[in-house]
C-alpha positions in Angstrom: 7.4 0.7 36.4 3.7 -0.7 36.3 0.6 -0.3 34.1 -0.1 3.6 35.2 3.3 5.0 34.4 2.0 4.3 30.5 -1.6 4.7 30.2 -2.7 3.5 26.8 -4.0 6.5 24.4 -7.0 6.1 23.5 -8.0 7.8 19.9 -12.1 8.7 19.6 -13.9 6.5 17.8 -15.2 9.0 15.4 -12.0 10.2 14.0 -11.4 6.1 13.0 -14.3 6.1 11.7 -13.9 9.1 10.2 -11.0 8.2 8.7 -12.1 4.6 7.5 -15.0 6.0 5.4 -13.2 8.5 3.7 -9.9 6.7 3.1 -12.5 3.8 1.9 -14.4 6.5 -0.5 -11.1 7.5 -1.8 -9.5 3.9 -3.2 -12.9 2.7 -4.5 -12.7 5.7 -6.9 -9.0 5.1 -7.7 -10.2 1.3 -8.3 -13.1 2.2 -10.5 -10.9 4.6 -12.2 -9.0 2.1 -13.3 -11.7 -0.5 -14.3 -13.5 1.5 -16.1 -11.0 4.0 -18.1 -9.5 2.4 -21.1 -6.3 4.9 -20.6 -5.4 3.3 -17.5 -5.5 -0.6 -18.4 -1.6 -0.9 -18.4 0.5 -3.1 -15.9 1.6 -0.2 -14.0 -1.7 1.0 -13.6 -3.4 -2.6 -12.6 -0.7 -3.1 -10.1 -1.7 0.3 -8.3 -5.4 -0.6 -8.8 -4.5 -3.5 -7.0 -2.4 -1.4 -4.3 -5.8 0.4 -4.0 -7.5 -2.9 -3.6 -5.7 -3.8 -0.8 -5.7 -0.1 0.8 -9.8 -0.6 0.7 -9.8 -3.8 2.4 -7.6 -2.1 5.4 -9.8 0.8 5.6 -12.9 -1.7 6.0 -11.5 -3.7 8.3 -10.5 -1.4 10.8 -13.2 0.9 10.7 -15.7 -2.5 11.1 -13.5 -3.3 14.2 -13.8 -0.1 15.9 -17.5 -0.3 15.0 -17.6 -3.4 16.9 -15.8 -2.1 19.8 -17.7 0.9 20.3 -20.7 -1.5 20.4 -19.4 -3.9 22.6 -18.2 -0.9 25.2 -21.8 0.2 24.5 -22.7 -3.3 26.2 -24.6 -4.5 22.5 -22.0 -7.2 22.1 -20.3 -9.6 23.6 -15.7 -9.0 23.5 -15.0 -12.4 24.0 -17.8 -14.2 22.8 -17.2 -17.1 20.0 -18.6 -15.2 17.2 -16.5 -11.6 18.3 -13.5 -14.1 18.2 -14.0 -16.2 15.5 -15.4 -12.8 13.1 -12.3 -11.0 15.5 -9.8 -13.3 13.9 -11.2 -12.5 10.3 -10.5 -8.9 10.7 -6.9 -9.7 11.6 -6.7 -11.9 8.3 -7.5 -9.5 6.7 -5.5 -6.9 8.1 -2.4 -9.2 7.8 -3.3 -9.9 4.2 -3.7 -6.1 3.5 0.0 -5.5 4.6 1.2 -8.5 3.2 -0.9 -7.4 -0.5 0.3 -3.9 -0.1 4.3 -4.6 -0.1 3.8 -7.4 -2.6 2.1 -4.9 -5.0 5.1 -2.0 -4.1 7.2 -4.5 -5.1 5.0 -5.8 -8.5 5.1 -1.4 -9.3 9.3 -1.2 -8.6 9.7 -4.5 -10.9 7.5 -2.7 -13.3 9.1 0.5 -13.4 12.5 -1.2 -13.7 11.7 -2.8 -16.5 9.7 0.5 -18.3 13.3 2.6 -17.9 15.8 -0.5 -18.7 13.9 -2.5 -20.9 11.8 0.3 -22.8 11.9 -1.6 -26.4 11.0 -5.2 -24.9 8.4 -4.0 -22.0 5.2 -4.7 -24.4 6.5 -8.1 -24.5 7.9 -8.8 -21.1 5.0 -7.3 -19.3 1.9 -8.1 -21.1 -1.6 -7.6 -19.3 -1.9 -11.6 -19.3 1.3 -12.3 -17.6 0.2 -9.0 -15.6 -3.3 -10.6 -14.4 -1.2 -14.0 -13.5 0.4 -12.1 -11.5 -1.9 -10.3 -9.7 -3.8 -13.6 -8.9 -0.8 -14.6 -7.6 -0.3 -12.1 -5.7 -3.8 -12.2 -3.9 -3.7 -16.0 -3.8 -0.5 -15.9 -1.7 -1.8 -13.2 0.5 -5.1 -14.4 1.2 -2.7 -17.8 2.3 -0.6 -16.6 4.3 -2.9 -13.3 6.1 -4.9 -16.8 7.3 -0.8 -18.9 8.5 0.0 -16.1 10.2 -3.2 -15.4 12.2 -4.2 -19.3 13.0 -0.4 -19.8 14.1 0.4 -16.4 15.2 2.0 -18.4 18.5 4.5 -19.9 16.9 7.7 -17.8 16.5 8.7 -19.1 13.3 5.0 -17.8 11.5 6.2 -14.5 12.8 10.3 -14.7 11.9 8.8 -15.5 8.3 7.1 -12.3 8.2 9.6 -10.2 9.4 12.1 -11.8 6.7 9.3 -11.0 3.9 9.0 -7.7 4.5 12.9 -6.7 4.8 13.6 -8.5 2.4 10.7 -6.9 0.2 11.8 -3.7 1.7 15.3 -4.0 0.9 14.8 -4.9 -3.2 12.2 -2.6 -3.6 14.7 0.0 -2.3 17.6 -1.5 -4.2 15.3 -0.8 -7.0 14.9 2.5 -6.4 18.4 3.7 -5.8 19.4 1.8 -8.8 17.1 3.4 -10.5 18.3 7.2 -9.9 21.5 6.1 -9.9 21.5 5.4 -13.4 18.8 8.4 -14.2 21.9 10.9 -12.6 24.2 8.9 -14.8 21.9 9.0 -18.0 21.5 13.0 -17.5 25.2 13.6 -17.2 25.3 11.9 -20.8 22.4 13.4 -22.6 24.5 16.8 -21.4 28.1 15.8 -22.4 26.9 15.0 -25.8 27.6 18.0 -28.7 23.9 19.1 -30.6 21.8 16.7 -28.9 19.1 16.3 -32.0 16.0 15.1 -32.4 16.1 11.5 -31.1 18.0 12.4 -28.2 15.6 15.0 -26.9 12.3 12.4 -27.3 14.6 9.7 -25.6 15.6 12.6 -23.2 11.6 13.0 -22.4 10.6 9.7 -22.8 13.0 8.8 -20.1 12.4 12.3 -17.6 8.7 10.8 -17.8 9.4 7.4 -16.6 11.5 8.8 -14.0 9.0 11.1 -12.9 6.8 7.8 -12.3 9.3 6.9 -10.4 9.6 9.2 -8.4 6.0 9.3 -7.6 5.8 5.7 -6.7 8.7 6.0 -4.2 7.1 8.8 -2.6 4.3 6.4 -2.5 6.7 3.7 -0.7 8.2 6.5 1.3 4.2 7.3 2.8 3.6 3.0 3.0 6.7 2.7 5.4 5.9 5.5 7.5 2.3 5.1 7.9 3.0 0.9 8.4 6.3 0.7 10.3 5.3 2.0 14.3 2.6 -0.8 13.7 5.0 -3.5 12.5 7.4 -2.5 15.2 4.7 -3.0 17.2 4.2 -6.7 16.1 7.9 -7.2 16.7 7.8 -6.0 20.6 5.0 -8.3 21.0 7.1 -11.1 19.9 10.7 -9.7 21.4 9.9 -7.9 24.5 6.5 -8.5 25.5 7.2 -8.2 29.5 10.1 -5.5 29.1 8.1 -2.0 30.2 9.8 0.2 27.7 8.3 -2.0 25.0 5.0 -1.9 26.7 5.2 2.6 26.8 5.4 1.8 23.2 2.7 -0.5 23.2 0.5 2.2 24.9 -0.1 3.8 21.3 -1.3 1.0 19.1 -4.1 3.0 18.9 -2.1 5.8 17.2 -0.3 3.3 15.2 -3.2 1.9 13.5 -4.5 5.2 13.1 -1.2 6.2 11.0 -1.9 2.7 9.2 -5.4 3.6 8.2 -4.2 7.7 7.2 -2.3 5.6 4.5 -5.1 4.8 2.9 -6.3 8.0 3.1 -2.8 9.3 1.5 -2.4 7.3 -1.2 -5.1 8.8 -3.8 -4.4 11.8 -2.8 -0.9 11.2 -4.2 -2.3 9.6 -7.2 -4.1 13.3 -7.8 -1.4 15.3 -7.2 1.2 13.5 -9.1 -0.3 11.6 -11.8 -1.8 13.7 -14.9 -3.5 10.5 -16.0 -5.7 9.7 -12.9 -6.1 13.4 -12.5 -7.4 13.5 -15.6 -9.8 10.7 -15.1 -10.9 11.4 -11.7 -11.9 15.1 -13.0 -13.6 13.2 -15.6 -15.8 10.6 -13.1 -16.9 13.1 -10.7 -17.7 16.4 -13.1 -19.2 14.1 -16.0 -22.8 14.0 -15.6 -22.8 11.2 -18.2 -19.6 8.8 -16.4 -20.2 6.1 -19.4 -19.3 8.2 -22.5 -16.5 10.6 -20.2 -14.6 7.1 -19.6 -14.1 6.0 -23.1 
């Protein structure tokens, strides 16, 4: 088999870039949402501002890069000259830190949610919005660390078996998480219907409970869209260190450019989940882009 039998796809430039401005659009106002609404400054919220975060840089990055590229097939710059390379290797630190920041805030949001259903009466204390900041900077600091390990030693094997391991092992407790999660919810439904009158309490423990679950729900669909929008370009990464001669891997290689375009559409899926499925940002969104006076709408 040689190069022809697999002819790389090419996607247009403006659909990237299409995609990259509004996908960016999109997060910022999920991200000033979030700053500037007083009704949204709870862990769970911060944690998906930060998910946004990270979504924004991606959507910058790649539409930048394919900027560059149609400028340098244009003949305006340089592809291999030392500052493509050097600003090049930026982009991928940046992409790497935006997949890295994106599974480390899933997995902030599944910790968070697991604590709102099983530890409802302590959660003010366990997750307060100064342990929630500590661990957000954590978060970034550790991504912005290794993004720049895994680019400057991307030869090395072990940089990339690390990565692998992170995200199935993030992949697999967030996804423990979950299961648990419903698992018990089935469990907890079967007993709030066994019991005799049900009352009072029990139906506003009943609700309180259906409303965290619903959350639930809508951040695993939110998961669900991050592993199928990521995962062709991660397997992607893992042909390039497996089987980078083999030409089966390299017909699959022919459609990075699809892959990253399913990579940026999750960026462009996210808020649009947040719309549809949460009353709260719903709310606030209305709010931002109807309110001719933002200031006084947001308190």
């Amino acid at each position: 088999m040689n190069q022809t039998d697999c002819p790389e796809v090419k996607v247009p430039f403006p659909v990237f870039f299409t995609v990259g401005i509004i996908s960016l659009a999109e997060n910022l106002l999920v991200v000033v949402a979030v700053i500037r609404s007083r009704n949204l400054h709870s862990p769970m919220y911060c944690f998906m501002c930060s998910l946004a975060a990270f979504n924004t840089i991606a959507s910058v990055t790649k539409t930048w890069e394919n900027l560059m590229i149609a400028l340098a097939d244009a003949g305006h710059l340089q592809k291999r000259g030392p500052p493509e390379t050097d600003l090049d290797d930026v982009m991928d630190s940046l992409l790497c830190m935006s997949f890295v920041g994106s599974i480390s805030s899933f997995l902030a949001i599944a910790v968070d949610r697991y604590i709102t259903i099983f530890h409802a009466l302590r959660y003010h204390n366990i997750m307060t919005m100064k342990r929630t900041g500590a661990i957000l900077g954590l978060i970034w600091t550790l991504c912005a660390v290794l993004a720049v390990l895994m680019v400057k030693f991307s030869d090395f094997k072990f940089i990339m078996i690390c990565f692998i391991v992170f995200f199935i092992i993030s992949l697999a407790t967030i996804c423990f998480l979950y299961v648990y999660m419903f698992m018990m919810a089935r469990i907890h439904a079967k007993n709030i219907a066994a019991l005799p009158g049900g009352g009072r309490d029990n139906s506003q423990h009943h609700r309180r409970w259906g409303s965290n679950m619903r959350g639930a729900l809508t951040l695993t669909i939110l998961f669900g869209a991050f592993v199928v929008c990521w995962a062709p370009f991660f397997v992607h990464l893992i042909i390039i260190m497996v089987c980078p001669m083999n030409p089966y891997c390299e017909c699959y290689r022919s459609l990075f450019q699809l892959h990253v375009l399913m990579m940026m559409s999750h960026a462009l899926i996210d808020p649009a989940i947040y719309a549809f499925r949460m009353a709260e940002l719903r709310h606030t969104f209305r709010k931002m882009l109807f309110c001719s006076d933002c200031k006084s709408c947001l308190q």
